[in-house]
C-alpha positions as YAML, in Angstrom:
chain: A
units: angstrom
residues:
- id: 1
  name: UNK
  ca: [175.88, 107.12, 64.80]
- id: 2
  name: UNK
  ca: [177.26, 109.79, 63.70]
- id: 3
  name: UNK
  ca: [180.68, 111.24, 64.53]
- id: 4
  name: UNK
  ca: [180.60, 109.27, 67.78]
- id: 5
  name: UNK
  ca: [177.07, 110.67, 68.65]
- id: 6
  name: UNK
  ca: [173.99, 109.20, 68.29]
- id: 7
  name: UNK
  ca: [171.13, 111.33, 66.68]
- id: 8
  name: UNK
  ca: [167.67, 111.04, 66.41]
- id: 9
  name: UNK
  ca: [165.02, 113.10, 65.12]
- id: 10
  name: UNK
  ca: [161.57, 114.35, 66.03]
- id: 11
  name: UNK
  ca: [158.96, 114.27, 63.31]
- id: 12
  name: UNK
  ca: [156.20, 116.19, 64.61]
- id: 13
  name: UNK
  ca: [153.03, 116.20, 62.60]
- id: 14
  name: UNK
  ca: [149.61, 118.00, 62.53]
- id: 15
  name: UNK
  ca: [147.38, 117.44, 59.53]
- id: 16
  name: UNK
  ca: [150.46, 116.59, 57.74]
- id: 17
  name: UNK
  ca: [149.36, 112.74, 56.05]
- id: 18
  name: UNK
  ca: [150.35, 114.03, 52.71]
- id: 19
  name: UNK
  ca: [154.00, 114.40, 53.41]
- id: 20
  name: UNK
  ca: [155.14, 112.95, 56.84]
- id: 21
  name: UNK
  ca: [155.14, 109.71, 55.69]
- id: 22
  name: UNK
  ca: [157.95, 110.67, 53.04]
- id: 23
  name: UNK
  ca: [159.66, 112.94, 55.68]
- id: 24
  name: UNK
  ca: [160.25, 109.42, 57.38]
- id: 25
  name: UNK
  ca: [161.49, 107.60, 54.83]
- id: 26
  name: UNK
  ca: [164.33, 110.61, 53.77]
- id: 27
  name: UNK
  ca: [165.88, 111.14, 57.03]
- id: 28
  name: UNK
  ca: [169.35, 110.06, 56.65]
- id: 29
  name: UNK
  ca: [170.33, 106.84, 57.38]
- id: 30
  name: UNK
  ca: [173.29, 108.13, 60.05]
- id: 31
  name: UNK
  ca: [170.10, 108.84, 62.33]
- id: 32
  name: UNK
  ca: [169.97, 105.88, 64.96]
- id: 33
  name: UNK
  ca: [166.33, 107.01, 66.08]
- id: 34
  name: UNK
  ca: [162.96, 108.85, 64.73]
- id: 35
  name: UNK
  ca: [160.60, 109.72, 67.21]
- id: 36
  name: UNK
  ca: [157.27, 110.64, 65.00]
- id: 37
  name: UNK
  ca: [155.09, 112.21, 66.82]
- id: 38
  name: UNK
  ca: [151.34, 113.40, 65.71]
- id: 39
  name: UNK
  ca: [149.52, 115.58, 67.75]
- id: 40
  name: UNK
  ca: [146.40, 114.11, 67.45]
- id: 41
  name: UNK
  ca: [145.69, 114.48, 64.15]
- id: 42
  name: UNK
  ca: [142.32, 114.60, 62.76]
- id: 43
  name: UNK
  ca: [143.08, 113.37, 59.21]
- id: 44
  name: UNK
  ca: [145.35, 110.10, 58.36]
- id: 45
  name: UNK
  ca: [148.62, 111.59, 59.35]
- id: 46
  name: UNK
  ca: [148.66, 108.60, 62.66]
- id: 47
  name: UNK
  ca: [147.89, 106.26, 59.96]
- id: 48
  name: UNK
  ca: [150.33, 106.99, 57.51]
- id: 49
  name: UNK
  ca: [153.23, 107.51, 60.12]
- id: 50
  name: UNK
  ca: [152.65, 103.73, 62.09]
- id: 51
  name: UNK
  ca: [152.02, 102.08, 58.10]
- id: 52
  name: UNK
  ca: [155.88, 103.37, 57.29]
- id: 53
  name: UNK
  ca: [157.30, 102.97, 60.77]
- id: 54
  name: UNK
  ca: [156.17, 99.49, 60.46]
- id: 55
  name: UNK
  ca: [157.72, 98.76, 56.94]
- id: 56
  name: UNK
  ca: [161.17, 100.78, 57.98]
- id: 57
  name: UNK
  ca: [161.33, 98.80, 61.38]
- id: 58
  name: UNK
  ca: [160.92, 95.64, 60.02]
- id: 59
  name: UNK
  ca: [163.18, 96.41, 57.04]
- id: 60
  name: UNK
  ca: [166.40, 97.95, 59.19]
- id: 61
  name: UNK
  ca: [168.45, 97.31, 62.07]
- id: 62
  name: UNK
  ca: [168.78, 100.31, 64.37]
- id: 63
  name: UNK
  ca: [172.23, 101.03, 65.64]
- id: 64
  name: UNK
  ca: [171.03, 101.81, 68.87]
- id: 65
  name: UNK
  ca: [169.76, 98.29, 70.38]
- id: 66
  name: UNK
  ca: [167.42, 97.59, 73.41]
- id: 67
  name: UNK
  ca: [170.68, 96.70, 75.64]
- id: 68
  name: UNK
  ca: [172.01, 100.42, 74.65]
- id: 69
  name: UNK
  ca: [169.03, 102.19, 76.06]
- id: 70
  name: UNK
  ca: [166.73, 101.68, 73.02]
- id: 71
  name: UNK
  ca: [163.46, 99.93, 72.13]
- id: 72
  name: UNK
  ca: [164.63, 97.70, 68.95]
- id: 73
  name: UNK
  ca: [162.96, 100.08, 67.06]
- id: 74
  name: UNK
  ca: [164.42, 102.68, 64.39]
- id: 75
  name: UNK
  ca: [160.70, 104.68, 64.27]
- id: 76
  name: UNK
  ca: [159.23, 105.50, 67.25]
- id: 77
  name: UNK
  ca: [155.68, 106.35, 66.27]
- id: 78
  name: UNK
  ca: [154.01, 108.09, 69.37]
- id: 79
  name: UNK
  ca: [150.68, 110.09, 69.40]
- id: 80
  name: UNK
  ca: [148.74, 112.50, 71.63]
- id: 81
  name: UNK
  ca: [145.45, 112.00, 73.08]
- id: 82
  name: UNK
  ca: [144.72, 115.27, 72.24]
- id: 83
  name: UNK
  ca: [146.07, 118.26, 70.37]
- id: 84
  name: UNK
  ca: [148.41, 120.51, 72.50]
- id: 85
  name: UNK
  ca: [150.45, 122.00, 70.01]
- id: 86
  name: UNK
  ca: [153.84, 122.35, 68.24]
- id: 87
  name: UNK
  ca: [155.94, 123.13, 71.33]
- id: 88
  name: UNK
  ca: [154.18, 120.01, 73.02]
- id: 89
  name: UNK
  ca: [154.82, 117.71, 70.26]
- id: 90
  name: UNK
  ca: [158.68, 119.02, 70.14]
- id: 91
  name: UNK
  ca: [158.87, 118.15, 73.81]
- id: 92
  name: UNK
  ca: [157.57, 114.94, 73.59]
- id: 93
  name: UNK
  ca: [159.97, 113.83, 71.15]
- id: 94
  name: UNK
  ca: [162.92, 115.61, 73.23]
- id: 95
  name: UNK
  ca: [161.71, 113.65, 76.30]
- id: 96
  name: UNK
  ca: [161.65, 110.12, 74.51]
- id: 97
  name: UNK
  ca: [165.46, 110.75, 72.75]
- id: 98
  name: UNK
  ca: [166.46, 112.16, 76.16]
- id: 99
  name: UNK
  ca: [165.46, 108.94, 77.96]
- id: 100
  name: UNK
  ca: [167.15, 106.74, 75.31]
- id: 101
  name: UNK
  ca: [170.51, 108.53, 76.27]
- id: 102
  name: UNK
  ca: [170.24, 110.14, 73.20]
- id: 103
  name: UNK
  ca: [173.48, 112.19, 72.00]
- id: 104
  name: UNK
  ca: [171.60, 115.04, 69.71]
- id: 105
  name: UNK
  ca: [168.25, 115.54, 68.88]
- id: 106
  name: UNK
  ca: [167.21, 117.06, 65.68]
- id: 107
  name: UNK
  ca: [163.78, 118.20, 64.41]
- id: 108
  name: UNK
  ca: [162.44, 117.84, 61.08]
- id: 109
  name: UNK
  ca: [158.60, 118.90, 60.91]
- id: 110
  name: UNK
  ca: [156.09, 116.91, 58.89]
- id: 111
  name: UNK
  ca: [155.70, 118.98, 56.20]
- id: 112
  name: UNK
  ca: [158.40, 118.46, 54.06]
- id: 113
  name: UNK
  ca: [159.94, 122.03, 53.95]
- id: 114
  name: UNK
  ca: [163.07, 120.68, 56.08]
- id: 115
  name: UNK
  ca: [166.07, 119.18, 52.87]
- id: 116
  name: UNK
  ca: [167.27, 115.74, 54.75]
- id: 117
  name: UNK
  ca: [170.31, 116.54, 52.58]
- id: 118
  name: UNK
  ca: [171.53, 119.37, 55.47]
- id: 119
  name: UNK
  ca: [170.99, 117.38, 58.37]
- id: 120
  name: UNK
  ca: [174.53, 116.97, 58.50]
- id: 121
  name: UNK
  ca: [174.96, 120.97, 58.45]
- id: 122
  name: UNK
  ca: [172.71, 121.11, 61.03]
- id: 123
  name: UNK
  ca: [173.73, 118.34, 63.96]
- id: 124
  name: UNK
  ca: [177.42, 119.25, 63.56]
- id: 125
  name: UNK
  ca: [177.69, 122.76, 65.54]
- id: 126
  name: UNK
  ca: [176.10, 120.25, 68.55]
- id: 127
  name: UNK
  ca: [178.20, 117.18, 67.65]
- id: 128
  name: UNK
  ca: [181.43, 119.26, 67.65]
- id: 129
  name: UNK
  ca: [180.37, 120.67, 70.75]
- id: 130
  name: UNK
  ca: [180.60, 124.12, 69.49]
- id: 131
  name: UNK
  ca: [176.70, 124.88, 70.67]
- id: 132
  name: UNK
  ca: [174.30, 123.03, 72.69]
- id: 133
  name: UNK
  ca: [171.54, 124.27, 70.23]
- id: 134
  name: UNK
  ca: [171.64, 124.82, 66.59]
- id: 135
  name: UNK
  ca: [169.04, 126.08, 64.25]
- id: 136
  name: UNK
  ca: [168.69, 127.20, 60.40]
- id: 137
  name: UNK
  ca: [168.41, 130.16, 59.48]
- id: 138
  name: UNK
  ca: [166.91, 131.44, 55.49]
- id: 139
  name: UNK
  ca: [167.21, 135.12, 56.23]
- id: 140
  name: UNK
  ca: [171.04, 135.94, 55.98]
- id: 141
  name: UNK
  ca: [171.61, 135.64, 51.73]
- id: 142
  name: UNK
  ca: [169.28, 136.52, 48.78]
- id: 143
  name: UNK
  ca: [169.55, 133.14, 46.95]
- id: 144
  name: UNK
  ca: [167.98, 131.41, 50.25]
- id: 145
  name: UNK
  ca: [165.11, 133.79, 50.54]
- id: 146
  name: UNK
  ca: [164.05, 132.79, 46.79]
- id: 147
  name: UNK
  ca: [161.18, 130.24, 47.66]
- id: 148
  name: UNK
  ca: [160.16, 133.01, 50.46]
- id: 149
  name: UNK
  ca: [157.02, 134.97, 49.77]
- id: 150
  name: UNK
  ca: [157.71, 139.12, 50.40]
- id: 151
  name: UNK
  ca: [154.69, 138.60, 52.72]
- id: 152
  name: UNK
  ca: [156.50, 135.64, 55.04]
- id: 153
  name: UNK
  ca: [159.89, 137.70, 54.37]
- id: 154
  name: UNK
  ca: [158.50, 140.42, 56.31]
- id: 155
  name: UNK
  ca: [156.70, 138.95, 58.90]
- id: 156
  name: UNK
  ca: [159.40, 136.76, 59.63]
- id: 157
  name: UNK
  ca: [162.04, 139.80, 59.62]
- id: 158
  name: UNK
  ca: [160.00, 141.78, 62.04]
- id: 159
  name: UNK
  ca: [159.63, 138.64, 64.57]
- id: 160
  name: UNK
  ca: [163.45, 138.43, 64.38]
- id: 161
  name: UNK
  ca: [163.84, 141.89, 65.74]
- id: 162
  name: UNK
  ca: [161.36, 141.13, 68.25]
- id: 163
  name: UNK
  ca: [163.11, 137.71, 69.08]
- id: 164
  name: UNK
  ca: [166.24, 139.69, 69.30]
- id: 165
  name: UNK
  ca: [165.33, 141.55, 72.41]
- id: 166
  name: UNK
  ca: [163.24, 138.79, 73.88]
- id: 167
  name: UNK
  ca: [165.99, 135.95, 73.83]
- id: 168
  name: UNK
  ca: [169.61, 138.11, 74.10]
- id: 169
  name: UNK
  ca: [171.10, 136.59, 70.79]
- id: 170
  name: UNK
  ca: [171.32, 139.90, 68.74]
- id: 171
  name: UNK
  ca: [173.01, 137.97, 65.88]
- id: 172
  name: UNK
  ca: [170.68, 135.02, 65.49]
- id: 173
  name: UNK
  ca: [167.98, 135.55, 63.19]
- id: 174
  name: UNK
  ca: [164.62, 133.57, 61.52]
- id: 175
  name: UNK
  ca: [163.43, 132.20, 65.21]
- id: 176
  name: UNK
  ca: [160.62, 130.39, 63.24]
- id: 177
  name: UNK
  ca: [163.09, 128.04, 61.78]
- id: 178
  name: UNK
  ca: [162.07, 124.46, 63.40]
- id: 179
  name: UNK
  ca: [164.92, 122.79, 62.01]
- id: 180
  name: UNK
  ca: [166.93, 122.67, 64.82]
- id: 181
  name: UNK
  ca: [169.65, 120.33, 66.77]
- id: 182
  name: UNK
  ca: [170.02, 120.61, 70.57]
- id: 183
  name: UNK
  ca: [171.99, 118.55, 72.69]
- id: 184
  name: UNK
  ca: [170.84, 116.10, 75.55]
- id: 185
  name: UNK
  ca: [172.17, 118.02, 78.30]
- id: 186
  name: UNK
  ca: [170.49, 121.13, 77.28]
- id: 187
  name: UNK
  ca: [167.00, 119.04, 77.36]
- id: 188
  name: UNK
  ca: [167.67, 117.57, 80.92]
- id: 189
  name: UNK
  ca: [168.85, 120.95, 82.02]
- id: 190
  name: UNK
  ca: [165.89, 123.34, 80.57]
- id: 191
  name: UNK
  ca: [162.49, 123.93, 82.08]
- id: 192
  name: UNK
  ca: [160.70, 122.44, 79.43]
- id: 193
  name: UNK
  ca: [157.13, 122.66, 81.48]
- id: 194
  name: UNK
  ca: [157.92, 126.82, 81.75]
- id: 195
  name: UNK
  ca: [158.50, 126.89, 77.75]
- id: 196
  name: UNK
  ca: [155.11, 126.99, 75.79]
- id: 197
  name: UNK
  ca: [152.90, 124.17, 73.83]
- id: 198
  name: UNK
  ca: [152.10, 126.61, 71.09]
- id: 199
  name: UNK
  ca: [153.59, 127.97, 67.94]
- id: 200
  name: UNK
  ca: [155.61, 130.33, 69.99]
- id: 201
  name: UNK
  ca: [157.82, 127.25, 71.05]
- id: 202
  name: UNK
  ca: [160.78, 128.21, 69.15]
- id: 203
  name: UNK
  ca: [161.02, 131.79, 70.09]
- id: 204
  name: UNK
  ca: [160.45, 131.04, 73.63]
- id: 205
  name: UNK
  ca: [163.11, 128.20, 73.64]
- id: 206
  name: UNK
  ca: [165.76, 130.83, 73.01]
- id: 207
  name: UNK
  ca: [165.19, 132.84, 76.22]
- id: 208
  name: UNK
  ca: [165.37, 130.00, 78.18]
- id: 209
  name: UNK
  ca: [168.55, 128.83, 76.60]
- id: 210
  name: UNK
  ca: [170.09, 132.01, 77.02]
- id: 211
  name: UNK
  ca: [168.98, 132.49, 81.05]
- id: 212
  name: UNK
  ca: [170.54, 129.34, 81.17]
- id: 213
  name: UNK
  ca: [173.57, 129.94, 79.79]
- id: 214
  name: UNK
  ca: [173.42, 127.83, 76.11]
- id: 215
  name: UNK
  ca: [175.71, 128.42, 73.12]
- id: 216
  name: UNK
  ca: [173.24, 128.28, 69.65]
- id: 217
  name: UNK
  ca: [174.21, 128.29, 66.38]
- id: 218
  name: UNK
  ca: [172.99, 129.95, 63.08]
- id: 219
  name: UNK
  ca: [173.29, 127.44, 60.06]
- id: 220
  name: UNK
  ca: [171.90, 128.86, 56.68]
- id: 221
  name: UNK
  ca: [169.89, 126.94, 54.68]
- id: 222
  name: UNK
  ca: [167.50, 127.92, 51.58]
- id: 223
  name: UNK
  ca: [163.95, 128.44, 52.10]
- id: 224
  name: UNK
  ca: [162.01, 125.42, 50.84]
- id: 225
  name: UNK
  ca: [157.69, 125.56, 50.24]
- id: 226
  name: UNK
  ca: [156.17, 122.73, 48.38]
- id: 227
  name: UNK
  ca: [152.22, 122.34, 48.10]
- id: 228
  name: UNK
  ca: [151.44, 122.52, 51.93]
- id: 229
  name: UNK
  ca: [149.19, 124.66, 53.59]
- id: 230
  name: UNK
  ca: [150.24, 125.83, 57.10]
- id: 231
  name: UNK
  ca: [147.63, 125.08, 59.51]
- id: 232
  name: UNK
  ca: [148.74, 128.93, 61.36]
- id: 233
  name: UNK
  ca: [146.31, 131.44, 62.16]
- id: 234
  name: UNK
  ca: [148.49, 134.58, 61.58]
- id: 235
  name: UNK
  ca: [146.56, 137.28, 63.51]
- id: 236
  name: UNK
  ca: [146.04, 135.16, 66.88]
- id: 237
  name: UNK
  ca: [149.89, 134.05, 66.42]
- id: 238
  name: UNK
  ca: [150.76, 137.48, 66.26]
- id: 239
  name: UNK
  ca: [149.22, 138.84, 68.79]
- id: 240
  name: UNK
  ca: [150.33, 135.48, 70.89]
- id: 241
  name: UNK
  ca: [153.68, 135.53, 70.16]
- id: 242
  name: UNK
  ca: [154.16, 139.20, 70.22]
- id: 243
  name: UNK
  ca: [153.11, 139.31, 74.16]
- id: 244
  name: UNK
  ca: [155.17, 135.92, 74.87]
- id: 245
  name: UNK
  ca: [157.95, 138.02, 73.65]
- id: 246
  name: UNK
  ca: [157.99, 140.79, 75.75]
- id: 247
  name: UNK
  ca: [156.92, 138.62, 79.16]
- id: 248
  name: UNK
  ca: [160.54, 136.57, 77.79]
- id: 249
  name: UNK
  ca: [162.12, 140.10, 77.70]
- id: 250
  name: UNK
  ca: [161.06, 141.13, 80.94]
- id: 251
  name: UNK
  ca: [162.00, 137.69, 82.84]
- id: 252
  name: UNK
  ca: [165.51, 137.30, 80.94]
- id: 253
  name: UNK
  ca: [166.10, 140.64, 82.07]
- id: 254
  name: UNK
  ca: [164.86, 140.33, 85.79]
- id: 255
  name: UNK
  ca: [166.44, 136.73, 86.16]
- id: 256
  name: UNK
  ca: [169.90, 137.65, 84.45]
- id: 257
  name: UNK
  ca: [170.46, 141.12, 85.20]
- id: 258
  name: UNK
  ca: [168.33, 141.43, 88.51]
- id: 259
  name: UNK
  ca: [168.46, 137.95, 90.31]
- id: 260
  name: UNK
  ca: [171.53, 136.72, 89.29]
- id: 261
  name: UNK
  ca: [173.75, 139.48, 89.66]
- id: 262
  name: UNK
  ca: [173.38, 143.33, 88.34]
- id: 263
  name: UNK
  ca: [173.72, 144.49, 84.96]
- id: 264
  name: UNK
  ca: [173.59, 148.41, 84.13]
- id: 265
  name: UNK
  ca: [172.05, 147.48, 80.78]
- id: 266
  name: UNK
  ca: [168.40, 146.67, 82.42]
- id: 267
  name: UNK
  ca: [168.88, 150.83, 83.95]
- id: 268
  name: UNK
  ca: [169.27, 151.97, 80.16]
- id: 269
  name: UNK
  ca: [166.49, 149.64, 79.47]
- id: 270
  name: UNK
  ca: [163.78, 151.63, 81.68]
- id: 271
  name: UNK
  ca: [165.64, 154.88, 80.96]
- id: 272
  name: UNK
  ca: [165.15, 153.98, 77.17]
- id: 273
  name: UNK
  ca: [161.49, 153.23, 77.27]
- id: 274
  name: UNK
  ca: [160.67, 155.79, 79.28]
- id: 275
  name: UNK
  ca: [162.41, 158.03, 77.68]
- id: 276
  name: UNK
  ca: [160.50, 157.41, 73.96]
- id: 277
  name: UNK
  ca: [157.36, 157.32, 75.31]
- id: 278
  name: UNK
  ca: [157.36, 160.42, 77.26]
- id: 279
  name: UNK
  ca: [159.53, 161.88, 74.27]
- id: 280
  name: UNK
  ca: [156.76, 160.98, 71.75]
- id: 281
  name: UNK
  ca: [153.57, 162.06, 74.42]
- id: 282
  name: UNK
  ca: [155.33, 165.35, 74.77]
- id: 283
  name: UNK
  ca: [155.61, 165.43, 71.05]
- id: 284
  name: UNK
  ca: [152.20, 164.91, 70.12]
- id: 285
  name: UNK
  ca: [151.08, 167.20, 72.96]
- id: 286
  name: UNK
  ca: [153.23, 170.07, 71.29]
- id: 287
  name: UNK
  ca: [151.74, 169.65, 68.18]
- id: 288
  name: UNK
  ca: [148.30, 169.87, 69.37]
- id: 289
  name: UNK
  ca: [149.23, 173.41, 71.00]
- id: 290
  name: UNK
  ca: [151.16, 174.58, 68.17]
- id: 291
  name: UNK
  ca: [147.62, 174.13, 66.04]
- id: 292
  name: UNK
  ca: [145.80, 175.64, 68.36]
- id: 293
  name: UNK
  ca: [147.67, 178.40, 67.97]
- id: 294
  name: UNK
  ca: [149.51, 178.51, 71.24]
- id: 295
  name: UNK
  ca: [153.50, 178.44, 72.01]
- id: 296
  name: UNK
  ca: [154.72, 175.18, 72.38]
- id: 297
  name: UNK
  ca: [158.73, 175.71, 71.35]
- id: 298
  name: UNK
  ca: [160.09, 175.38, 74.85]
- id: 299
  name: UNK
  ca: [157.83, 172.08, 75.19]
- id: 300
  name: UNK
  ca: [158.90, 170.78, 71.78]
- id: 301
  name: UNK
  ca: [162.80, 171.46, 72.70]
- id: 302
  name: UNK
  ca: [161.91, 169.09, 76.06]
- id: 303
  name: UNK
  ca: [159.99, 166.79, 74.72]
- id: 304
  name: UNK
  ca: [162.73, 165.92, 71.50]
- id: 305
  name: UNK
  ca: [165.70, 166.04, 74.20]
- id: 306
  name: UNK
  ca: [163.67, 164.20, 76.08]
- id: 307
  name: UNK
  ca: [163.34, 161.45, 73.17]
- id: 308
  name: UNK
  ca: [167.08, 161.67, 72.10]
- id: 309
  name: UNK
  ca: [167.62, 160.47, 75.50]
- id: 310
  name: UNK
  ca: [165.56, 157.83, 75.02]
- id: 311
  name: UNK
  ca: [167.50, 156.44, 72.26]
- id: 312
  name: UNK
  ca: [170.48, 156.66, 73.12]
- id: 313
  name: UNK
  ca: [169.62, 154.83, 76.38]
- id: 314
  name: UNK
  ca: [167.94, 152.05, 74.32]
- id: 315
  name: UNK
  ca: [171.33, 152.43, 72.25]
- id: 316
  name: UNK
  ca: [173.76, 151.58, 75.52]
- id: 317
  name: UNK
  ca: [171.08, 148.95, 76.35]
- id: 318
  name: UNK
  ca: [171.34, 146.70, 72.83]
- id: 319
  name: UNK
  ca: [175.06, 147.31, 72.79]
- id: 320
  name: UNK
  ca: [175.50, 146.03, 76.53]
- id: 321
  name: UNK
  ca: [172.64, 143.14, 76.30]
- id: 322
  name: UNK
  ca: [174.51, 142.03, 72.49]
- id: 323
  name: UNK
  ca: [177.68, 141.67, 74.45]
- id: 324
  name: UNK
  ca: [176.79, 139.86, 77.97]
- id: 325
  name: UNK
  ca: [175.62, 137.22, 75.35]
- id: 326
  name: UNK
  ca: [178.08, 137.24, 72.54]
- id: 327
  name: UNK
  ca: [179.94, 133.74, 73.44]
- id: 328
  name: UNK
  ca: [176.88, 132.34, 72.96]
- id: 329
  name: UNK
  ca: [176.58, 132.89, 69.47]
- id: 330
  name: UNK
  ca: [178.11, 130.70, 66.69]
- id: 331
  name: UNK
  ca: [177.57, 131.35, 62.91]
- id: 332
  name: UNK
  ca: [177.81, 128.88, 60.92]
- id: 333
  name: UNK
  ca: [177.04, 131.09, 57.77]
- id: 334
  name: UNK
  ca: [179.35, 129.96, 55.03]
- id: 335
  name: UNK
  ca: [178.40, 126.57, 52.74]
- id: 336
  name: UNK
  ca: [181.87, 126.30, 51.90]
- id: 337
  name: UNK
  ca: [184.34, 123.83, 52.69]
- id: 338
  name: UNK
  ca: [186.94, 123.95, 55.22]
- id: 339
  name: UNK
  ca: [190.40, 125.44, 54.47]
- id: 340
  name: UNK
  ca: [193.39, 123.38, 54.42]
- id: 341
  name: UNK
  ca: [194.67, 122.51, 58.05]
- id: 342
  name: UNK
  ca: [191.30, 122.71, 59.81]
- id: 343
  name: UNK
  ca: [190.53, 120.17, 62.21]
- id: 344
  name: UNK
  ca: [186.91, 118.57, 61.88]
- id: 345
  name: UNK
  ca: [184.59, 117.32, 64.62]
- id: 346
  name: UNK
  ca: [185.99, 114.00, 64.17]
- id: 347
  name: UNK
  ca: [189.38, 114.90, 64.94]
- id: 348
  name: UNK
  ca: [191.06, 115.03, 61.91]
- id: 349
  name: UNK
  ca: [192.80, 117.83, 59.80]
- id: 350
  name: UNK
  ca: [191.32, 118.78, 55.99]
- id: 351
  name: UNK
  ca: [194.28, 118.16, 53.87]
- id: 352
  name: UNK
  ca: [195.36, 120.86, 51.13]
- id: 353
  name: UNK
  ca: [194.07, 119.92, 47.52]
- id: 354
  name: UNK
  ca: [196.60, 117.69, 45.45]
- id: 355
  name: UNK
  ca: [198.62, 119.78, 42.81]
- id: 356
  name: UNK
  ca: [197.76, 118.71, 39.38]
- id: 357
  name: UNK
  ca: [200.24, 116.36, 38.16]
- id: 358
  name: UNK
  ca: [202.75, 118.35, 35.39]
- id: 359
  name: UNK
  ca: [203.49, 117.09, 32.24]
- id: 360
  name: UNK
  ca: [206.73, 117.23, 30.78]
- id: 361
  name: UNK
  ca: [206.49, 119.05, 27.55]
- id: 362
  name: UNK
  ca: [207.68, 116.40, 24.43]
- id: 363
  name: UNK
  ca: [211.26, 116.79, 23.01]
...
């Protein structure tokens, strides 16, 4: 237990038999339940995960007992038949803790990248109740992007834009971050079968927590890359990921401001795109005629009015989406402690640091 909730943690593991077996063994002992869970693996990763869940289980009590919804056990070890991906194995785990009547659900993936030491950091925003989802975040200060490569850095900036428009939270950033928390409610109340098995998984989660009306949390954390090799395929996950974004734009934006009740900021939208792209056409077409020798200034004056438009549309559009969804955002950016009179998730108050004791000077 911890803080009056009980956690547990997904493991998920692909390939991974070098490290998730010490991923296990570091999660923090406040953690009532780990659900590892290997996607069918074709190396020794199902080996190595039931070898230590059999050594932990037999070695520790769980807090969580069969008569309080568990199974005795403290590791879960659970594998797929076959390989359906990261999302799938996520989901699996969220289906087991949410089953168990399990408080908060964390995820830790099996390649040791995830520091046990923040777990804390993480599960609070959901434990205090503050967000039903909370996820890391190694993008907002310098000193956390140290262990990223400039490659990753930029890749992972430009799917954060992307992610921005396709989920609604314009101030949460580094959606490939799997170390997350989210809350048992929000598992029983999303769609998990609409969300995807793949890689995608944790941009697509946000769109669907959004729609459905879920607070998340940015906690930063420092980058961590050992000796692993990610088992990614960069260009298909671009190009995957990339189109999953912009079908989640288009349904957030039909099912919130379409179906469930009209928002100007889908008009500016249309008029935004539309605007650019006939802006840029008109443009290029310009140019063509000017080097051809013909007059093109009164189609060049359209055509860049035509654009400005365009952008300031897009603009309104950011400015109105980033607001509809700003009380779902919580930042959790600082690593300091609390000041003096704050009240914890536990309920009680930080008390102001003890004066140093003064010394009376000798006569």
């Amino acid at each position: 237990m911890y803080k009056g909730k009980s956690i547990a943690v997904v493991v998920t593991a692909y390939e991974e038999a070098s490290f998730v077996g010490q991923v296990i063994e570091t999660v923090p002992e406040f953690v009532d339940r780990i659900y590892a869970v290997d996607d069918a693996s074709p190396d020794d990763s199902w080996e190595v995960i039931t070898r230590v869940a059999d050594r932990i289980n037999e070695s520790t009590e769980p807090d969580l007992a069969v008569a309080d919804g568990g199974d005795g056990r403290r590791v879960v070890p659970i594998r797929h038949d076959e390989n359906h991906g990261y999302g799938a194995a996520v989901k699996t785990g969220y289906r087991r803790a949410a089953e168990d009547d399990i408080d908060v659900v964390a995820v830790m993936n099996g390649d040791g990248q995830m520091d046990p030491e923040i777990l804390d950091r993480i599960v609070d925003p959901v434990v205090s109740g503050e967000a039903d989802y909370a996820k890391g975040n190694r993008l907002l200060y310098p000193e956390d992007r140290e262990g990223m490569s400039t490659f990753r850095f930029v890749g992972n900036a430009m799917l954060t834009g992307l992610s921005k428009f396709a989920s609604g939270y314009w101030t949460i950033g580094d959606p490939q971050n799997g170390y997350t928390a989210i809350s048992r409610e929000a598992i029983e109340e999303l769609d998990l079968e609409a969300i995807t098995d793949r890689y995608g998984f944790l941009n697509h989660i946000l769109t669907h927590l959004n729609v459905n009306g879920f607070r998340v949390a940015d906690v930063a954390m420092s980058a961590v890359y050992g000796e692993e090799e990610s088992s990614i395929r960069y260009t298909s996950f671009v190009r995957f990921v990339s189109l999953l974004l912009l079908k989640s734009f288009l349904w957030r934006l039909k099912r919130r401001y379409v179906v469930e009740g009209f928002q100007p900021a889908v008009v500016f939208y249309g008029t935004g795109v539309a605007g650019i792209a006939g802006g840029v056409t008109g443009l290029a077409g310009s140019l063509e005629r000017s080097v051809r020798g013909e007059d093109a200034f009164a189609e060049t004056v359209a055509s860049f009015a035509t654009l400005l438009l365009g952008v300031v549309s897009l603009g309104a559009a950011i400015r109105m989406d980033a607001e509809e969804s700003e009380e779902l955002e919580v930042t959790y950016y600082e690593y300091d402690d609390p000041e003096p009179g704050t009240v914890t998730a536990d309920g009680t108050e930080v008390e102001p640091e003890p004066e140093p004791e003064q010394h009376q000077p000798l006569e």
